[in-house]
C-alpha positions in Angstrom: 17.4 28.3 -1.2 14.7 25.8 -2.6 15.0 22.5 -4.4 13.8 22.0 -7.6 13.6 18.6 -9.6 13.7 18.0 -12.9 11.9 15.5 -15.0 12.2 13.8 -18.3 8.5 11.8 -18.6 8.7 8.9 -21.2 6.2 6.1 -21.0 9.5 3.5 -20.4 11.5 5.7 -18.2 11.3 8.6 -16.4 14.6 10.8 -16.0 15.0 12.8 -12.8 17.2 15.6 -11.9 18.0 18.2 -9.1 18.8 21.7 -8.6 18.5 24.3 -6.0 17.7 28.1 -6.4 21.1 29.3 -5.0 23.2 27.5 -7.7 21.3 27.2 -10.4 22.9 24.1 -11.6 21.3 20.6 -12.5 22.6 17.6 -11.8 21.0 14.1 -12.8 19.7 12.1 -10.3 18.3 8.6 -11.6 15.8 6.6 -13.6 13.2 5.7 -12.6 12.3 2.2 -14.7 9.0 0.8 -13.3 6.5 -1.3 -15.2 2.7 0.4 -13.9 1.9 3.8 -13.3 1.4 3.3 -9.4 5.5 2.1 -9.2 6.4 5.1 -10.7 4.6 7.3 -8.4 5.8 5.2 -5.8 9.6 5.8 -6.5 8.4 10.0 -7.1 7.1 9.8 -3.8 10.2 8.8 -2.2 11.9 11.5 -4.1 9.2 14.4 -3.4 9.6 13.0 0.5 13.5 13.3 0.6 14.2 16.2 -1.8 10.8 18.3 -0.5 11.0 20.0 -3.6 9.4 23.8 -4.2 8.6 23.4 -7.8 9.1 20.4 -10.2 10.2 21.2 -13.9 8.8 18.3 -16.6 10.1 18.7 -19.9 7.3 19.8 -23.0 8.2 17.7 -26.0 6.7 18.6 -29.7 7.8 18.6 -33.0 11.1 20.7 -34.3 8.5 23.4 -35.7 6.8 23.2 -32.3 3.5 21.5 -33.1 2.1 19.4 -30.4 2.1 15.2 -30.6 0.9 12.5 -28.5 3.7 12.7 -25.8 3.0 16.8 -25.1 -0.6 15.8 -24.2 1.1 13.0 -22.0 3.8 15.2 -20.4 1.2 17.9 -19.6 -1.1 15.3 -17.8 2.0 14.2 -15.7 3.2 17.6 -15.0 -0.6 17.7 -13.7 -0.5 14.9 -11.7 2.9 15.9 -9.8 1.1 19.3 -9.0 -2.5 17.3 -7.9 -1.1 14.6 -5.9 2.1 16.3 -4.1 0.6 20.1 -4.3 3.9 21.4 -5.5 4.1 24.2 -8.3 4.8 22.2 -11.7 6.3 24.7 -14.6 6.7 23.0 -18.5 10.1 23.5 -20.0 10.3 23.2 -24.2 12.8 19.8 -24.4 13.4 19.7 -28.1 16.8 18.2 -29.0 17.1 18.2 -25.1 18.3 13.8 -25.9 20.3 15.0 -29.0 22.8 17.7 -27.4 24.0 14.4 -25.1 27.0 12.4 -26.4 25.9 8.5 -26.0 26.0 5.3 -27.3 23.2 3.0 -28.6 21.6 1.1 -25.3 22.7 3.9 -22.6 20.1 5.1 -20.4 20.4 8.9 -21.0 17.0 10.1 -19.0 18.6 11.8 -16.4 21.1 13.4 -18.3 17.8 14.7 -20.3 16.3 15.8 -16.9 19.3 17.5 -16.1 19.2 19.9 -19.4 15.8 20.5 -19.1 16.1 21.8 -16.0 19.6 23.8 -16.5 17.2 24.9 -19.5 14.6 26.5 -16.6 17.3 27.6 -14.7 19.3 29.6 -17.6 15.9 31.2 -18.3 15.4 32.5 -15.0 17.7 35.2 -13.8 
């Protein structure tokens, strides 16, 4: 059985969720809300420490016809940066309308919930 986190990259927030290979079931697990770069990699570190994951899972945003935008080239060079600076296996999951199947209100922080279909998304496609 191996961990696996999920993650929702946005330049505000960063949602985070967890798995396992055994249940094949996400859950979210927070938010991270930090103002630099470096603060966010500090509160992933604590996660990569405490979780150990074996893979990490960062959602691919494009457009609804699947052309690429600004934020795919920003979610590819984070998925990067997990796998250079922790040296854990990073896979890109397609997260279209992965925010619009969740049932919120204006104002709620929804990130992890996003995490957590993007990687129930990886897990469903994996037998």
């Amino acid at each position: 059985m191996e961990t696996i986190l999920g993650f929702d990259f946005g330049l505000k927030r960063i949602g985070v969720a967890v798995g396992n290979t055994l249940l094949k079931q996400a859950q979210p697990l927070t938010i991270i809300s930090a103002a630099t770069n470096d603060e966010k990699f500090a509160a992933i570190t604590e996660l990569m420490q405490q979780w150990k994951p074996a893979l990490c899972v960062v959602g691919l945003p494009s457009h609804p016809d699947g052309a690429e935008h600004e934020m795919t080239a920003r979610c590819r060079r984070f998925a990067n940066q997990l796998h250079g600076r922790f040296d854990v296996a990073t896979v890109l999951v397609d997260e279209r309308y992965s925010s619009a199947v969740i049932s919120h209100q204006r104002g709620d922080l929804i990130d992890d919930q996003a995490a957590a279909i993007i990687l129930q998304q990886y897990f469903d496609g994996t037998t």
